[in-house]
N, C-alpha and C positions, 0 to 999 in steps of 0.2 A: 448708436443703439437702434437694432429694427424690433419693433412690437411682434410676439411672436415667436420670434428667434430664438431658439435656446442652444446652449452649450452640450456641446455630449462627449460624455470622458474620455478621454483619450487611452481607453484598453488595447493592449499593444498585444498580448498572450491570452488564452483560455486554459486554465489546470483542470483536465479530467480525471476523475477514477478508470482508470484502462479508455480500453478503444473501442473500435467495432470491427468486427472484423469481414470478409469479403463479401458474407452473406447477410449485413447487416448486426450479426445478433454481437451482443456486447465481450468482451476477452479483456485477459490480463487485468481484471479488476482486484487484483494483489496490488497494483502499482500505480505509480499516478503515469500522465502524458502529459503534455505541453502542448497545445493546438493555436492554428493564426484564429486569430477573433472572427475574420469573415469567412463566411461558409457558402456552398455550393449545396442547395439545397435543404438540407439537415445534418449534412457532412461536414466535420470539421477536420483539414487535413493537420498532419505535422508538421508544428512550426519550424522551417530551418533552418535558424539560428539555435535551436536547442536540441539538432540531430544527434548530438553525444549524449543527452539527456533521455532524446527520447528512444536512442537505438543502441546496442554494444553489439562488439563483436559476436559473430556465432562460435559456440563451441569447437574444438576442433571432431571433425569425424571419427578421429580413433578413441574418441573417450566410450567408456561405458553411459550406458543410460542412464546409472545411480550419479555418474559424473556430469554427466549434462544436466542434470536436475541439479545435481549444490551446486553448478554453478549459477543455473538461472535461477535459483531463490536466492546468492549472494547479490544477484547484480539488481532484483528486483526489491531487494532489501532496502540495497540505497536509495531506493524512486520510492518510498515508501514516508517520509518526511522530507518537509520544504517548511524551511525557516524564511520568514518573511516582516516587514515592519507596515503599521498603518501610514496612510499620508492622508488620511481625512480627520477632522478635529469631532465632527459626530457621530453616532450609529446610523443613524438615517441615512447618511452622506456615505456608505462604505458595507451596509448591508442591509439587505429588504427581506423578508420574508411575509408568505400568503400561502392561504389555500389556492388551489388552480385547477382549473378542468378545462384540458386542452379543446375538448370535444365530447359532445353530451350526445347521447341517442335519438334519434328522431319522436316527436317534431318539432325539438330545437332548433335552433339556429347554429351553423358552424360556417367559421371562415377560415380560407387555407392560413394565415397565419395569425388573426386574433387569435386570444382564447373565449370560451364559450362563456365563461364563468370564473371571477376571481373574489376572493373572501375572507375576513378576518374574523371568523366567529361570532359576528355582531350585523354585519349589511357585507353585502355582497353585490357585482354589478356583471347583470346577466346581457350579454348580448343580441340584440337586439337587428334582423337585418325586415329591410323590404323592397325590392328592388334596388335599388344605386344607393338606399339611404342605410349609412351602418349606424346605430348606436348602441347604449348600454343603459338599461335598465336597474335601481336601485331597488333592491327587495330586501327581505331579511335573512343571513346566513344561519342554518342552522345545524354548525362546527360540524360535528361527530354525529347527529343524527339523519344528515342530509342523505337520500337516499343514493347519492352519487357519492356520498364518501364512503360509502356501505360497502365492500367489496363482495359482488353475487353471486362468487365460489370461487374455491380455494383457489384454484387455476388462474382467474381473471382477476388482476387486480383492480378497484376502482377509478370512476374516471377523475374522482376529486382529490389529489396529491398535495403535498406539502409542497412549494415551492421557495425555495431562498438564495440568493446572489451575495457575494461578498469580493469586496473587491482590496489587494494590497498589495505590495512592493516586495516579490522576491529578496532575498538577502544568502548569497552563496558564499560557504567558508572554503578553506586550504585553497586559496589563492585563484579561485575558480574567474574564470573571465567569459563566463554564461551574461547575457542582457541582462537587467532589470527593470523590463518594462512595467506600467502599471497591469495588474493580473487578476481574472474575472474567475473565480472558481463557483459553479450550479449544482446544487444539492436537490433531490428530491427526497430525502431521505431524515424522516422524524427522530431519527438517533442521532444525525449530524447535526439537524437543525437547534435541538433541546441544548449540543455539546458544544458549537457559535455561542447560541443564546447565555448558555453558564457562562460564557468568556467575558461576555461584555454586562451580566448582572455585576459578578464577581468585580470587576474594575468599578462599577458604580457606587459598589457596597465600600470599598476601600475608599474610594475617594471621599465618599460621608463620613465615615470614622476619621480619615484625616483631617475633614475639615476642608474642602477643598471645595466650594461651589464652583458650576461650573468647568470641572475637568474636563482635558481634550485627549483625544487618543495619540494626538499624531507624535509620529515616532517609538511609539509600543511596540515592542519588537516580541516574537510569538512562532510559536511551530506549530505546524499540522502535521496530524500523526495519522494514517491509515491504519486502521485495526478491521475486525474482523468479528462479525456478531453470529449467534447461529439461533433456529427456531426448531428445537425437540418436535414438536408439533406435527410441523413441515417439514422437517428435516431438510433445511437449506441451511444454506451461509452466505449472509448478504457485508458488503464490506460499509465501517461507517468513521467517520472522524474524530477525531480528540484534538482541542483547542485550546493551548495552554502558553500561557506567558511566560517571558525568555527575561524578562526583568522585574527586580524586586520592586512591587508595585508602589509601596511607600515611597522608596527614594527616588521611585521615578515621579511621582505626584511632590514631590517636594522639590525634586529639579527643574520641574516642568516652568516654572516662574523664572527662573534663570536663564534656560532655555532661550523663550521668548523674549527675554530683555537683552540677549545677546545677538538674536537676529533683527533687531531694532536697530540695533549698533552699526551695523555692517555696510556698509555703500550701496546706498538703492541703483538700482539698475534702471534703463531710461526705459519709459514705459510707452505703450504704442500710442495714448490720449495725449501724453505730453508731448513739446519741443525735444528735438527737432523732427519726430516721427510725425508733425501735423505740418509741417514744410509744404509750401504749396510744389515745390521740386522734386521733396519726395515722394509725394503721392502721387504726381505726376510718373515718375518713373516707375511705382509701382504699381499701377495700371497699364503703363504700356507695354509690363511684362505679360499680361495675363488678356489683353485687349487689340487683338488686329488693327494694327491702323494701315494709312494710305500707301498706297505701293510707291517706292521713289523712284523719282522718272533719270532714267538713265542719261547721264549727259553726251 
């Protein structure tokens, strides 16, 4: 163990709502994408393992227009839900949500990739820089009256957004042979957030009716559904999530005990702190994969 040292998830995918297209501005927000976790600036490319996912073929040229269109709303139909299962046992462990303001107006403080300001309705921690020294400042958040949650015309949205993360385990049906890496999907969106949030009330409230303290999620299998909201108002349409469980919550809070008494059972696997992975031989050789040593002198 090094003090300090922590663990960081192992996110193999990014699920977005559409893309961006050449000129940055956002497209195809009808559908989801599939992007690699690490990014080139703010850019996240297509992952290529899920180019069928994330690409189909083009129309043919002799089709009519009205044909090219039903086809691209059949093929975008299907990128439209992704069935997937939790592998964390708590809400904390599997989705965050916060207020967030990337960047606040002068004479804040901004840095190219903190945020300026993060919040939960109750304290908030404002960033803080002065020369080489960065910190954060604990003040009071105050939610919906903050004057950066305020948005200062129609036009400009505010700089203080919803921010929420959720992370889970793909699950592909008819036989699909797509990865199922662990999967980071980012919401900035107070309709999705609220439609999460129902998910995981919902399971909390079953689990008390059953009688089940302490309930875990893992393996709660679940679909996200891409829908489509609209603002009379404004007259836009911004696209938002629906969060709904693939299993009948009872019987899965009632198997859950069995569950885990079955992977009890199973043959533990050798672990890196136990014998023989603490072998003064094997750590030996597994350091002299990753560690230069002495050049051999030619006989």
């Amino acid at each position: 163990m090094i003090e300090g040292l922590r663990g960081k998830e192992p996110v193999g995918a990014v699920l977005t709502i559409g893309t961006k297209g050449s000129n940055g501005a956002p497209t195809d927000r009808d559908r989801f994408y599939i992007k690699v976790p690490d990014s080139s600036g703010d850019v996240r490319v297509p992952h290529p393992s899920f180019a069928s996912y994330n690409f189909y073929p083009p129309a043919p040229d002799e089709w009519t227009a009205e044909q090219k269109a039903q086809y691209r709303e059949r093929e975008h139909a299907k990128r439209r839900n992704i069935r997937g299962v939790l592998v964390h046992a708590e809400v904390d462990e599997c989705f965050e949500w916060t207020r967030k303001a990337q960047k606040l107006p002068r004479p804040f403080a901004n840095h190219s990739k903190l945020p300026a300001c993060t919040g939960d309705g109750r304290k908030a921690l404002r960033l803080q820089m002065a020369g080489d020294m960065i910190g954060h400042k604990e003040i009071p958040c105050p939610n919906e009256l903050c004057e950066f949650a305020i948005a200062p015309n129609e036009r400009t949205p505010p700089c203080c957004k919803p921010w929420g993360r959720l992370l889970f385990q793909p699950t592909w049906q008819d036989g699909s042979k797509l990865p199922t890496p662990l999967m980071k999907l980012t919401t900035q969106s107070w309709h999705s957030l609220s439609a999460i949030l129902g998910f995981f009330d919902y399971f909390r409230k079953q689990a008390a009716l059953c009688g089940v303290p302490g309930a875990q999620l893992f393996g709660l299998p679940f679909e996200l559904t891409l829908t489509e909201k609209s603002s009379p108002e404004k007259r836009t349409k911004f696209p938002v999530l629906r969060m709904t469980p693939l299993a009948q919550i009872q019987a899965f809070l009632i198997g859950q005990g069995d569950r885990v008494a079955q992977l009890q059972q199973r043959r533990p696997y050798v672990a890196l702190l136990d014998a023989p992975e603490q072998d003064p031989g094997v750590l030996l050789a597994d350091r002299s994969t990753i560690e230069p040593g002495q050049p051999r002198v030619q006989p």
